[in-house]
C-alpha positions in Angstrom: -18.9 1.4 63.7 -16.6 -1.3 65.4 -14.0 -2.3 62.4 -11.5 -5.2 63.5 -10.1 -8.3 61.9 -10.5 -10.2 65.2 -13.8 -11.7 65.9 -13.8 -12.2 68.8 -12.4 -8.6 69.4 -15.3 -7.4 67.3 -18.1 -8.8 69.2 -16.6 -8.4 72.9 -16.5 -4.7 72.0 -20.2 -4.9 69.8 -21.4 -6.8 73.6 -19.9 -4.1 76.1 -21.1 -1.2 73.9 -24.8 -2.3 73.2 -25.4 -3.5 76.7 -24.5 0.5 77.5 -26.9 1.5 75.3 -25.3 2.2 71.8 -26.5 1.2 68.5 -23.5 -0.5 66.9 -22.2 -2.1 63.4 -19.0 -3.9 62.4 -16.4 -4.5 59.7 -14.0 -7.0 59.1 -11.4 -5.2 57.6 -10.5 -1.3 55.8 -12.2 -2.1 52.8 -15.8 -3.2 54.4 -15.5 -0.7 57.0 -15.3 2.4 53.8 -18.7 0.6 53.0 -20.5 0.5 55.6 -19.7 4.0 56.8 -20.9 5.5 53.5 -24.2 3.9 53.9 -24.8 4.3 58.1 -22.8 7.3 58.6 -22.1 6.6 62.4 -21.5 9.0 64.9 -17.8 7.4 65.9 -15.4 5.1 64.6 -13.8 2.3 67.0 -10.8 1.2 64.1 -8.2 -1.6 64.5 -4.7 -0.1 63.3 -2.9 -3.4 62.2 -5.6 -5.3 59.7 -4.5 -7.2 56.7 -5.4 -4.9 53.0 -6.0 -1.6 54.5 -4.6 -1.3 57.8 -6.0 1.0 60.1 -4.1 4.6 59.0 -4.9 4.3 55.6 -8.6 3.6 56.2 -8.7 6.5 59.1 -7.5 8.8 56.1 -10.4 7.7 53.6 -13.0 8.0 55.9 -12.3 11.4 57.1 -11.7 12.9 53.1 -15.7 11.2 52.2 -18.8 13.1 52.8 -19.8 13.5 56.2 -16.4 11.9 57.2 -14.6 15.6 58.4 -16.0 15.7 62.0 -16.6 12.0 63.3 -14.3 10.9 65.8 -12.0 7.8 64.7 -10.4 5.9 68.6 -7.6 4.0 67.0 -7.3 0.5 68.8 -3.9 -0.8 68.5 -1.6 -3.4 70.5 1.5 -1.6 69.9 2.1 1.1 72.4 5.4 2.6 70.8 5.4 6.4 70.0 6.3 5.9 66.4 2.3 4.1 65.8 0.9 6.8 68.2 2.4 9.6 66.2 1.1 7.9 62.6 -2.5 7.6 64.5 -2.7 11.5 64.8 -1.4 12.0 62.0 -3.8 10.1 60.1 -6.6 12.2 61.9 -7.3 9.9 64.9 -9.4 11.5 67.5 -7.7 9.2 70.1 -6.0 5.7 70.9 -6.7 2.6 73.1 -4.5 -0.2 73.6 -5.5 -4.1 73.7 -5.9 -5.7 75.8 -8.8 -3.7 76.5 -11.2 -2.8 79.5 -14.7 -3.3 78.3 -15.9 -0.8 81.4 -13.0 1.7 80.3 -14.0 1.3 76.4 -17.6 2.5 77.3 -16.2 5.8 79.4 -13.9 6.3 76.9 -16.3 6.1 73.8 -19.0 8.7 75.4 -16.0 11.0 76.7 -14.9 10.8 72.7 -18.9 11.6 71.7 -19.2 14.0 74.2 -16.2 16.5 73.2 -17.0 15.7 69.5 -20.3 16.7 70.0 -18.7 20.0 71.3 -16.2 20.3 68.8 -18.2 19.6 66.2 -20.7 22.2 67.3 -17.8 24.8 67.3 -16.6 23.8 64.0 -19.9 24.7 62.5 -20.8 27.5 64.2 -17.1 28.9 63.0 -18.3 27.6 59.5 -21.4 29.8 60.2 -19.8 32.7 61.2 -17.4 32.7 58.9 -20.6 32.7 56.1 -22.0 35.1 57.6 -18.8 37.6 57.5 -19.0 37.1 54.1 -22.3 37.9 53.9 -21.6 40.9 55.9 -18.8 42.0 53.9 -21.0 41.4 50.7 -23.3 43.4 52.2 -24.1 47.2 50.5 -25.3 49.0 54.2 -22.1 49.6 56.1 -22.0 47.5 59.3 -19.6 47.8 62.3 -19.4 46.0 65.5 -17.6 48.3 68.8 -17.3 47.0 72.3 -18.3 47.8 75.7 -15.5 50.4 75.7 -17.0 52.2 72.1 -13.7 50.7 70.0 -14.2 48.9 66.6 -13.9 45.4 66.5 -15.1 44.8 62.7 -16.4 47.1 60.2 -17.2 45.5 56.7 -16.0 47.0 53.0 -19.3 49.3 52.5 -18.9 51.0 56.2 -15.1 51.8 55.6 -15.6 52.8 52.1 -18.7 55.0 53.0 -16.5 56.5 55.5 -13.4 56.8 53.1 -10.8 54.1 54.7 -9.7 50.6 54.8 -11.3 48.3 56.7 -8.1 47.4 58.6 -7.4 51.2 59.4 -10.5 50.8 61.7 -10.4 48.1 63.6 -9.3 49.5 67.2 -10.4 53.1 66.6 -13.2 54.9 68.4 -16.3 54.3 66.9 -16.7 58.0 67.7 -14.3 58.3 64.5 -17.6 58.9 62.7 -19.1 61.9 63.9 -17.9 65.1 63.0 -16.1 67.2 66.2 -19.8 69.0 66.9 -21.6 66.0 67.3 -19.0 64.4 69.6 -20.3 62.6 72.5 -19.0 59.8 74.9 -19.8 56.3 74.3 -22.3 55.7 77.1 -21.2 52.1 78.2 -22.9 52.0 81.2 -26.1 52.2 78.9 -25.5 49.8 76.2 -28.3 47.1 77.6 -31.0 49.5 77.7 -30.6 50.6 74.1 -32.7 48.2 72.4 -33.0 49.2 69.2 -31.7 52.3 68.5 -32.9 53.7 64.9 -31.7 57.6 63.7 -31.1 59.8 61.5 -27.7 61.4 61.8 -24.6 63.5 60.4 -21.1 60.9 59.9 -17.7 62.5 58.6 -15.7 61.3 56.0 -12.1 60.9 56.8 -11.2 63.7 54.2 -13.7 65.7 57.0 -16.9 65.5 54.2 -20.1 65.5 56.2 -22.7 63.7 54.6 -26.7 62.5 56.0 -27.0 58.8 57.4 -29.6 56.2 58.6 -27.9 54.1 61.8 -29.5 51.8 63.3 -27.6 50.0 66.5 -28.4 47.3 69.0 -26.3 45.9 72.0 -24.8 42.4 71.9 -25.1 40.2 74.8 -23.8 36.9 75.9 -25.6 34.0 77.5 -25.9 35.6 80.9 -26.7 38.7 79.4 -23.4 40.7 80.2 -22.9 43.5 77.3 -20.5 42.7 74.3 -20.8 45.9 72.5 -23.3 47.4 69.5 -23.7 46.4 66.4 -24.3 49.6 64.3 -25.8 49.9 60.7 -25.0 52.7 59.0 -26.7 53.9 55.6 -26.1 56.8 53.5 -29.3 58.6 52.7 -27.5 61.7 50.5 -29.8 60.5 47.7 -32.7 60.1 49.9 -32.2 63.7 51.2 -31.7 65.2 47.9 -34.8 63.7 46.4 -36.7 64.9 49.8 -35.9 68.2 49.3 -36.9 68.2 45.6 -40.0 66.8 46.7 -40.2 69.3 49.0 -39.1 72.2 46.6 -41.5 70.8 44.0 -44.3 71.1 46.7 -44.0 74.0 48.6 -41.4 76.7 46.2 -42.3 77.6 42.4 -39.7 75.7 40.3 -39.5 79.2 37.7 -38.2 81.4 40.6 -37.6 79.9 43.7 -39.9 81.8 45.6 -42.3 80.0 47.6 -45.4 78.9 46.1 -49.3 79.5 46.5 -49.4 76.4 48.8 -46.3 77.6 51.2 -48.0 82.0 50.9 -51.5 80.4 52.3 -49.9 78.8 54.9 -47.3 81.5 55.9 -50.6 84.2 55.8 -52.6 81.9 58.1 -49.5 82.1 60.6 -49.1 85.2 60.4 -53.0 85.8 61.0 -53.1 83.7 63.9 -50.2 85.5 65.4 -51.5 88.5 64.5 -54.8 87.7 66.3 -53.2 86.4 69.6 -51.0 89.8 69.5 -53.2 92.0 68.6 -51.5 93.8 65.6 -52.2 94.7 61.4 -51.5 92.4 58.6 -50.6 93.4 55.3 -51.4 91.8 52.1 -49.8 92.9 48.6 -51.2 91.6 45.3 -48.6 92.2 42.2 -49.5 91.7 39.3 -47.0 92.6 36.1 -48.6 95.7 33.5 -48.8 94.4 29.8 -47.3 91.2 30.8 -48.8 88.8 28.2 -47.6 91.8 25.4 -44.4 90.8 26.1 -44.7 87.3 26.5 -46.6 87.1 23.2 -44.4 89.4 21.1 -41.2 87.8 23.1 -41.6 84.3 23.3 -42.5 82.4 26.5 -39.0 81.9 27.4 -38.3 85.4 27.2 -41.5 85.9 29.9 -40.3 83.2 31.9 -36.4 85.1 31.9 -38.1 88.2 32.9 -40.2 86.8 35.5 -36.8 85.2 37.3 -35.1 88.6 36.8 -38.5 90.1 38.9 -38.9 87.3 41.4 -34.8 88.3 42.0 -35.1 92.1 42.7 -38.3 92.3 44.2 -36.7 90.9 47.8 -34.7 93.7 48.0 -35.3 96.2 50.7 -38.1 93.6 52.1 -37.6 92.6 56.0 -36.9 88.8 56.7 -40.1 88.6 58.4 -41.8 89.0 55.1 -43.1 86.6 52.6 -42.9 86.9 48.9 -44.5 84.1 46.7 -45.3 83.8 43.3 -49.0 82.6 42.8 -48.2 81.6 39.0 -47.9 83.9 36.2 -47.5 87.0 36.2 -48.8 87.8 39.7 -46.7 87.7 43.4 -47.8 88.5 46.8 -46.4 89.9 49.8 -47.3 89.1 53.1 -46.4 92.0 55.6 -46.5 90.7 59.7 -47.0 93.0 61.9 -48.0 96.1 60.7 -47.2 99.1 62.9 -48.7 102.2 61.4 -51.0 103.0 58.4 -48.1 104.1 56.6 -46.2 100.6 56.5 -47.7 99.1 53.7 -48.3 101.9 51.4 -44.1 102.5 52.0 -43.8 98.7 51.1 -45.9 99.1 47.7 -43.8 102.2 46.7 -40.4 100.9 47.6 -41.8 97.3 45.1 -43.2 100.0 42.5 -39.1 101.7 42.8 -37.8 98.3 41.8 -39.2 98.7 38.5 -38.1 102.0 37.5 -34.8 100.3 36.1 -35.4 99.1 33.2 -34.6 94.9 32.6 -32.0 94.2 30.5 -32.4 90.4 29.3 -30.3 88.9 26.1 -29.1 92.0 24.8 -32.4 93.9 25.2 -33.8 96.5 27.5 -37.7 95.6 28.5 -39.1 98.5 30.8 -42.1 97.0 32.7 -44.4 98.4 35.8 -46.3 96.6 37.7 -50.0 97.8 39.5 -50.5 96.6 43.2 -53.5 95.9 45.6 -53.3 96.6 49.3 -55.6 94.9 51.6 -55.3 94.4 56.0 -56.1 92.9 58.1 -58.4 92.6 60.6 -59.6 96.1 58.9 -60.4 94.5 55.4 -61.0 91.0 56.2 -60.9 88.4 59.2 -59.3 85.4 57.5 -56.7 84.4 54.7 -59.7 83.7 51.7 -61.6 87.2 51.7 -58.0 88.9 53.1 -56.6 87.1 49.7 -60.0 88.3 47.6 -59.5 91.6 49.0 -56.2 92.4 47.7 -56.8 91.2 44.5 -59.8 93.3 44.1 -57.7 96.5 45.1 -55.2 95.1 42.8 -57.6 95.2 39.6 -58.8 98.9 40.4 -55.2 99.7 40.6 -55.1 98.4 36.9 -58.2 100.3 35.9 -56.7 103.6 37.0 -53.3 104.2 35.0 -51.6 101.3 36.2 -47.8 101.2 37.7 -49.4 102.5 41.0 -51.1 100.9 44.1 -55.0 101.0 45.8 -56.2 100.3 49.2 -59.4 98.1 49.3 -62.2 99.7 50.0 -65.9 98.9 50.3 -66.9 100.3 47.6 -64.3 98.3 45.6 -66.0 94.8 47.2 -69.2 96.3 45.4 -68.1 96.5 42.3 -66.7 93.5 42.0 -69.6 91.8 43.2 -71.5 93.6 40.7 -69.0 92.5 38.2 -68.7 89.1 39.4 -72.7 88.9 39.0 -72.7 90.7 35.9 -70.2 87.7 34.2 -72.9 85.1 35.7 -75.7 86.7 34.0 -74.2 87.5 30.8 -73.9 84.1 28.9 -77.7 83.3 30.4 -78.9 86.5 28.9 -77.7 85.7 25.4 -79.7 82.4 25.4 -82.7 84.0 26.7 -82.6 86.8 24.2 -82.0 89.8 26.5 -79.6 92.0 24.2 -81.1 93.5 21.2 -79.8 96.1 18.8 -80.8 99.7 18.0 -80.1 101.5 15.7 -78.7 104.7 15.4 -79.4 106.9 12.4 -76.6 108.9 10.0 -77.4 111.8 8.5 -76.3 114.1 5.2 -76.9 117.0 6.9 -76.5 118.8 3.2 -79.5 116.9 1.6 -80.5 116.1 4.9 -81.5 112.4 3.8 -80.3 109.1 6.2 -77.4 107.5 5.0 -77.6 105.0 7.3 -77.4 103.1 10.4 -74.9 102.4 13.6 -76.2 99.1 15.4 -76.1 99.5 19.0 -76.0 96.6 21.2 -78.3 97.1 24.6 -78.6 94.4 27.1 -82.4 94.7 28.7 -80.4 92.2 32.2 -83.6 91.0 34.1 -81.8 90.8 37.1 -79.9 94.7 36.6 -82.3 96.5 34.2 -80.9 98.4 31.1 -77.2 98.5 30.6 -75.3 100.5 27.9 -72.4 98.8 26.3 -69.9 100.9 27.9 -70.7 98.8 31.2 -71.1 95.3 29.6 -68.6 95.4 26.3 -65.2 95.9 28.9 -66.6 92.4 30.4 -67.3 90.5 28.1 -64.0 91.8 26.3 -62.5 90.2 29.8 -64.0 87.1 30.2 -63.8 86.4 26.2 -67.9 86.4 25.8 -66.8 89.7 23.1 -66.8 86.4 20.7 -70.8 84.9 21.0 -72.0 88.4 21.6 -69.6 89.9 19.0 -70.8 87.7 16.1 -74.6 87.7 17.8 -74.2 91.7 17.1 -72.9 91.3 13.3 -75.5 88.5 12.4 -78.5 90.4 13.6 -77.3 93.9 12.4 -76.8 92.2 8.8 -80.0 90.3 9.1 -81.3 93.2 9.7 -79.8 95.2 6.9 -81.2 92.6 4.1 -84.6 93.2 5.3 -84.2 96.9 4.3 -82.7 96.2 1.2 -85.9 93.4 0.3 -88.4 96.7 1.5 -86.7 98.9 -0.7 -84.1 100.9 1.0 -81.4 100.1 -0.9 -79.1 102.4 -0.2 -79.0 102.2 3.2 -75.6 100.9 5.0 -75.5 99.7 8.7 -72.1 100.1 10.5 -71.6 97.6 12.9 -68.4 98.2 16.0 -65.9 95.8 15.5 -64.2 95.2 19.2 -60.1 94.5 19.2 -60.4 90.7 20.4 -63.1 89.8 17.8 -60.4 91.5 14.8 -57.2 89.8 16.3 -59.4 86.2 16.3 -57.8 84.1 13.4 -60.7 83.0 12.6 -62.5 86.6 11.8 -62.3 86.7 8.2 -63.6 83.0 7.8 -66.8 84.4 10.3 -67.2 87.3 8.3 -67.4 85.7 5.0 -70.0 83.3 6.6 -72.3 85.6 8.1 -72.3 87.1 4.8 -73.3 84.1 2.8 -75.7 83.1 5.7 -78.0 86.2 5.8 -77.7 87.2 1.9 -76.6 91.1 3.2 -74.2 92.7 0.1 -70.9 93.0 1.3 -71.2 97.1 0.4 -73.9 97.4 2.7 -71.9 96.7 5.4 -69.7 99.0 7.2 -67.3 97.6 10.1 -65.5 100.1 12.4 -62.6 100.2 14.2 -60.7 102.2 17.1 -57.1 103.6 16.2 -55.9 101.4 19.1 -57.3 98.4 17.2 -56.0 99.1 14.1 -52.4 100.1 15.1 -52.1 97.4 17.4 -49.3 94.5 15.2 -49.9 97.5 12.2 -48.4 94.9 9.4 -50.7 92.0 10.1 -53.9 95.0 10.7 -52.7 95.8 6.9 -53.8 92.6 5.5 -56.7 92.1 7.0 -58.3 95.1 5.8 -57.2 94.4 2.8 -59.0 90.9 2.7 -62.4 92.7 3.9 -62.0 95.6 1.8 -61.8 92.7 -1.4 -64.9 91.1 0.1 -66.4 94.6 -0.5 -66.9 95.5 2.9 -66.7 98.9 3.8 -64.2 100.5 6.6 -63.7 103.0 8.6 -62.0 104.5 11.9 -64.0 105.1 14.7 -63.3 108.0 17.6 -60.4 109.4 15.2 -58.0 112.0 16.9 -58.2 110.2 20.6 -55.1 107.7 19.6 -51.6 107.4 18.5 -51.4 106.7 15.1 -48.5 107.0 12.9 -49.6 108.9 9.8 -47.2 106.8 7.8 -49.1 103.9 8.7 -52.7 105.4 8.2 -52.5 106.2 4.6 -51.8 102.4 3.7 -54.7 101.6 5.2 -58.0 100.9 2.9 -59.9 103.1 4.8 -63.4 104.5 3.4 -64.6 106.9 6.3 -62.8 108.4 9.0 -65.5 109.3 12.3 -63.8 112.5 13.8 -64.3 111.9 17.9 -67.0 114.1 19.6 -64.6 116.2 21.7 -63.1 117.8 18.8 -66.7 118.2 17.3 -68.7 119.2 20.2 -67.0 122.6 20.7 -65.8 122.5 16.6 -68.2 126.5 16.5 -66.9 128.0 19.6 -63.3 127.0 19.6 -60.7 127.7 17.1 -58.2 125.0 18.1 -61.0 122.3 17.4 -62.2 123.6 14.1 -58.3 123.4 13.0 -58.1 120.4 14.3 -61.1 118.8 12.4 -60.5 120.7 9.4 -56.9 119.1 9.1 -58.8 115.8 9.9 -60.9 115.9 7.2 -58.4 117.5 5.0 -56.2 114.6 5.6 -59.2 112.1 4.8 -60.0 113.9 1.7 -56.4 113.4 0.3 
């Protein structure tokens, strides 16, 4: 933009400029040249200083305050040369000055020298603009973020780095970047190796400066200039404390029970396959312990489940005692841990293990104010002798742990092959057992009672049999325990009362009136809630009179949660159902107890009987029975 008063001035300099190839415009005076600016934004300004209206300072000033103004270069053109116009022309933001009369040639070097160092300058100014955006941006920034040179000293670290880190940002600048790591993680800054970095990415330990060590992400790249000499590293630097924490709850959550601590079924199978493979390549014995707690579920049921859960932390916290660190105690869930035992040396090793676990218990636990004695029964199984991998090893120590229940309890059993037998019996017998209900393979028999005085029937006990088409004839001793177990008792319990009192009412419709048919009442089918409602149906559904039917019960069963045992009877005794105690003299009842009962018969057991007219001590004993039933 060519602004001059002078028109011949204007176009001599329009002329000289175009024919060097420059697009040009012109103004007659301050006010015109503020127009035309605003709409062509040219690249440089060629201003008269002495113009009538705005001279040429004032309309230097306004052109460099509007919009796009700040950066274009403004050569003031002036035919005063005195220091005093020169000094004003600066001042006014001038880029530069030419005096008249002046050298078209000298004009045209003079204009692209002006464009040229503008262009320059104006590339500077921006890229300072830039820079000085994206500091803030950096300093805005949440990840910490510090720039070191070639030599490892801090040249910049932003707010976020230095808090992380616990200092000002101006306490770092010319400290070794080094600053960072704690003392044992220390190395030199390798500056000879800063180009062949790339990008670095790791995880990594920083210190605080009151000497906290705490986890971080960095990530670092080197800087380089044009001709690719090194500047330095730029390093980014995260703290991932809340990242590891959740980790390792994600961890914990996976691979350790969150009751006690102790690892977990997941983390046992894996540490048992180890040490199986191990075991394998060095050619030694691998023990397997199955715990399980005795009369566990009493206590949790009479206790409360947070009491059981208490008790099971104070187990899973003495139980490691005495154990070697090479060992693995887990808890599978429940009641039941396991103990995995690496390299067994001798015969003896495990067996010592289980008693030293059985010693644990022979304190008694003392939780809230109250002293819980517990035992626990324990099933030993090795390897390669009992199994060859971590499933039957496993299968094999919880079948040795189940005998161990069956015999007394608090003690331990080796697995044996008879044991596998058993349980494959057992585990076949369960199968079969539902299947043989639908297809009608139990039926009842029925056992008659006599008055050996008037010696007329009195009579009948119903006997379930189960006629297995896969295992023959089996006598409820073998098949009531299971079902008991798997919780069948209830089908096959109320299957047993239904037919027994079917049964019944077709006596009574033939005449035999006074015949009664007592029917074994098991301990889960009289604890059921819903017992009396069954009772009362079966009743109503198969027409029987209450008073011919007698239900019995063990001593066990009865004195088992004595108060609640009370009612009940009660409630069948007012249906007018008759009771009585089977096996008598084998339990441990409480005679205060027994005579609140609404008993009607008490069945003396058979080993006080059998030998009642050879030995003295059983006679007594049965006459004091019946003495005490009588009264």
């Amino acid at each position: 933009l060519i602004v001059d008063d002078d028109l011949f001035m204007r176009v001599t300099f329009q002329n000289a400029l175009e024919e060097a190839g420059f697009a040009t415009a012109t103004a007659s005076d301050g006010t015109a040249a503020i127009a035309c600016f605003n709409n062509l934004q040219p690249d440089m300004v060629l201003l008269d200083l002495v113009m009538p209206g705005k001279d040429g300072f004032r309309t230097c000033r306004e052109i460099l305050s509007m919009p796009g103004g700040k950066y274009t270069p403004i050569l003031m053109v002036t035919s005063r040369e005195d220091t005093e116009s020169i000094h004003h022309s600066y001042e006014a933001g001038a880029t530069d000055f030419i005096s008249k009369p002046v050298n078209p040639e000298l004009l045209v070097y003079r204009v692209r020298y002006i464009l040229r160092a503008n262009g320059n300058l104006t590339e500077l100014k921006r890229s300072e603009e830039r820079l000085r955006m994206l500091k803030e941006a950096i300093d805005c920034l949440p990840v910490g973020i510090t720039l070191s040179d070639v030599h490892g000293k801090i040249m910049y670290s932003n707010p976020a780095d230095a808090e992380m880190h616990g200092y000002l940002s101006e306490e770092l600048v010319g400290r070794e970047a080094s600053l960072f790591a704690p003392p044992r993680l220390k190395k030199p800054f390798p500056q000879g190796e800063i180009n062949s970095i790339g990008v670095w990415r790791r995880e990594s330990v920083n210190a605080r400066k009151n000497g906290e060590e705490f986890p971080v992400q960095l990530s670092s790249i080197a800087v380089t200039d044009a001709a690719g000499r090194s500047l330095g590293l730029v390093t980014a630097c995260e703290d991932i404390t809340s990242r590891k924490e959740a980790e390792e709850k994600i961890y914990r959550l996976a691979y350790y029970d969150s009751l006690t601590g102790l690892p977990n079924r997941r983390t046992f199978l894996d540490r048992l396959q180890q040490a199986l493979s191990l075991a394998h390549r060095e050619q030694y014995q691998v023990g397997l312990l199955f715990l399980d707690l005795d009369n566990f579920k009493d206590i949790n049921d009479t206790q409360g489940h947070d009491f059981g859960d208490k008790l099971l932390r104070a187990v899973a916290e003495r139980l490691p005692v005495g154990m070697r660190g090479s060992d693995t105690l887990a808890r599978l869930g429940g009641d039941e841990f396991v103990v995995v035992l690496t390299s067994v040396s001798s015969q003896e090793s495990a067996p010592v293990a289980a008693q030293r676990i059985l010693s644990t218990f022979s304190r008694p636990f003392v939780l809230e104010g109250r002293t819980i004695n517990i035992s626990a029964s324990i099933g030993i199984a090795l390897y390669p002798n009992d199994a060859q991998n971590a499933e039957s090893l496993f299968k094999c120590a919880d079948t040795a742990m189940y005998h161990a229940k069956n015999e007394g309890k608090s003690n331990y059993r080796f697995f044996s092959v008879e044991m596998n037998e058993k349980l494959i019996r057992r585990v076949a017998l369960e199968n079969c057992m539902r299947r043989g209900l639908e297809e009608r393979e139990f039926f009842v028999e029925y056992q008659p009672k006599w008055n050996v005085r008037t010696a007329r029937m009195t009579g009948m006990e119903a006997l379930a049999r189960w006629q297995s088409a896969e295992f023959g004839l089996l006598q409820p001793s073998e098949f009531i325990p299971l079902a008991e177990k798997t919780g069948f008792i209830f089908c096959l319990g109320e299957w047993i009362l239904r037919t027994s009192c079917a049964q019944a009412r077709e006596w009574i419709l033939a005449g035999h009136r006074d015949i009664k048919v007592a029917v074994n009442i098991s301990g889960q089918q009289f604890r059921h809630p819903d017992f009396l409602e069954t009772m009362e149906r079966i009743i109503r559904e198969t027409g029987i009179e209450p008073g011919s039917l007698e239900l019995e019960f063990t001593e066990s069963v009865i004195m088992e949660k004595a108060d609640r045992t009370i009612e009940t009877l009660r409630s069948l005794k007012k249906l007018g159902i008759l009771l009585s105690i089977d096996d008598f003299g084998t339990g441990y009842s409480a005679l205060s107890y027994l005579k609140h009962f609404p008993i009607d018969r008490v069945k003396i057991d058979r080993s006080f009987v059998a030998d009642v007219t050879r030995s003295s001590d059983d006679a007594a004993i049965t006459e004091a029975i019946i003495s005490m039933a009588h009264s």
